[in-house]
C-alpha positions in Angstrom: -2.7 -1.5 -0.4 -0.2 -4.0 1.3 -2.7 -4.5 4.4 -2.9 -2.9 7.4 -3.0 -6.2 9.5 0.2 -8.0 7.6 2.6 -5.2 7.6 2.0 -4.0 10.8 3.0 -7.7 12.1 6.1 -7.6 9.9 7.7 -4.2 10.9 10.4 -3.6 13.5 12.8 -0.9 14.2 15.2 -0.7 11.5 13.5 -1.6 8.6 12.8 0.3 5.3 9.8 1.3 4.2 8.5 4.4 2.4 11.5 6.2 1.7 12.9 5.9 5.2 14.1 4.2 8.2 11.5 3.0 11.2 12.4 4.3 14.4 9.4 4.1 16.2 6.1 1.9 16.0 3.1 2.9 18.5 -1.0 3.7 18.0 -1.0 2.6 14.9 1.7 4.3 13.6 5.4 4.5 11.9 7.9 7.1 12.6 10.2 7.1 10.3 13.5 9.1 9.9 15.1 10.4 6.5 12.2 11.5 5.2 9.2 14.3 4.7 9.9 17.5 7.2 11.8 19.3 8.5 12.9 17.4 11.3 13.9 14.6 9.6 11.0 12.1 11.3 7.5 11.7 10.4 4.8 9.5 11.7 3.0 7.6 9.2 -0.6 5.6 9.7 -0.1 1.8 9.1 -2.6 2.0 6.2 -0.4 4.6 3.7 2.6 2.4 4.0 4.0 1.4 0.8 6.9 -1.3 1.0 10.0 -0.8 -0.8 10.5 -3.5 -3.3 13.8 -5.6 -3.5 16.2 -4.4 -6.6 19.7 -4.8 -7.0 20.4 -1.6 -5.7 18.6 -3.1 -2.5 21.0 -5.9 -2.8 24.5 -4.2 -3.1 23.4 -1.7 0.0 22.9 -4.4 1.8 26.7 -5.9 0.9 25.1 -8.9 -1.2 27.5 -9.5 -4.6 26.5 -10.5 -7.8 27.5 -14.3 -8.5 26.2 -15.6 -11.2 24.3 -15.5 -14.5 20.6 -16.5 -13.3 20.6 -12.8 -11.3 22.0 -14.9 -8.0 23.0 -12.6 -5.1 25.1 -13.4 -2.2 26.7 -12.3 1.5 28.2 -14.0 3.8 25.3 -15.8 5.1 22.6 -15.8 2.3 22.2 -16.3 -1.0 19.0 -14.5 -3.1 18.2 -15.0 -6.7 15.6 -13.3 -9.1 12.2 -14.8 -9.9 9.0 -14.2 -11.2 6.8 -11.0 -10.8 9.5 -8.9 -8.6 9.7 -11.7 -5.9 13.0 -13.4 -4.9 13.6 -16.5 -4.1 15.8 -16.6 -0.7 17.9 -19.1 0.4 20.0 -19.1 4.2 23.3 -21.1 4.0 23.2 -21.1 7.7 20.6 -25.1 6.7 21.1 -28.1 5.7 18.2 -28.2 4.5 18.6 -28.1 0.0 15.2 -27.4 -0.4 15.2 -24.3 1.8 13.8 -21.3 -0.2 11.7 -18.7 0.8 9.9 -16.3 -1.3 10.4 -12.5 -0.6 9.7 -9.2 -2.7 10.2 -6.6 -0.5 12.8 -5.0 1.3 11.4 -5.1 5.3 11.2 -8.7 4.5 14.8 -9.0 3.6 16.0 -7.8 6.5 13.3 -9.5 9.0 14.8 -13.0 7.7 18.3 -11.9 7.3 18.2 -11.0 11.1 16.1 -14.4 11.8 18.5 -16.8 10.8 21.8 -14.7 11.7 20.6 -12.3 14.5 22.7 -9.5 12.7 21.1 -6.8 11.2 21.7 -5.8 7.6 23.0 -2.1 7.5 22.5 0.1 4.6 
């Protein structure tokens, strides 16, 4: 498990997580849309979220391009590369800062920082 009190800091409306889209975070709970009934929506308890992992997949959805040979990704504003053990090493071009990298692995994350330094969300 990912842990209850973690995740339920990091989520907002908009991220991805379980197979769908948050729309709604109250009691303890997710709502998601894309996913499970009929409806489309579901509400999900904080402790059976799973996050979504990072792929390259992840990374062209989100507009990043493949530049390089060491699995390097980039948009306009960012620039992600592969590491060790599924994380990704993240990097904002918005710094001037070199040594300005920040570890991520999965996708809420992603978007939580993306939307940190730029204010702009990243649209799948």
């Amino acid at each position: 498990m990912y842990g209850k009190v973690k995740i339920e800091n990091e989520l907002r409306r908009g991220n991805h997580i379980n197979g769908g889209k948050i729309i709604g975070i109250s009691g303890g709970f997710v709502t998601l849309s894309g996913c499970f009934n009929i409806s489309g929506m579901t509400s999900i308890d904080f402790d059976k979220l799973k996050p979504t992992e990072i792929d390259k997949d992840w990374l062209k959805r989100f507009d990043f391009e493949y530049v390089g040979e060491i699995s390097q990704y980039a948009n306009k504003h960012h620039c992600i590369a592969e590491g060790n053990d599924g994380e990704w090493i993240f990097q904002p071009f918005c710094t001037t800062d070199e040594d300005c990298y920040i570890k991520i692995k999965y996708v809420h994350e992603l978007q939580n920082i993306c939307y940190d330094f730029t204010k702009e969300e990243l649209e799948k």
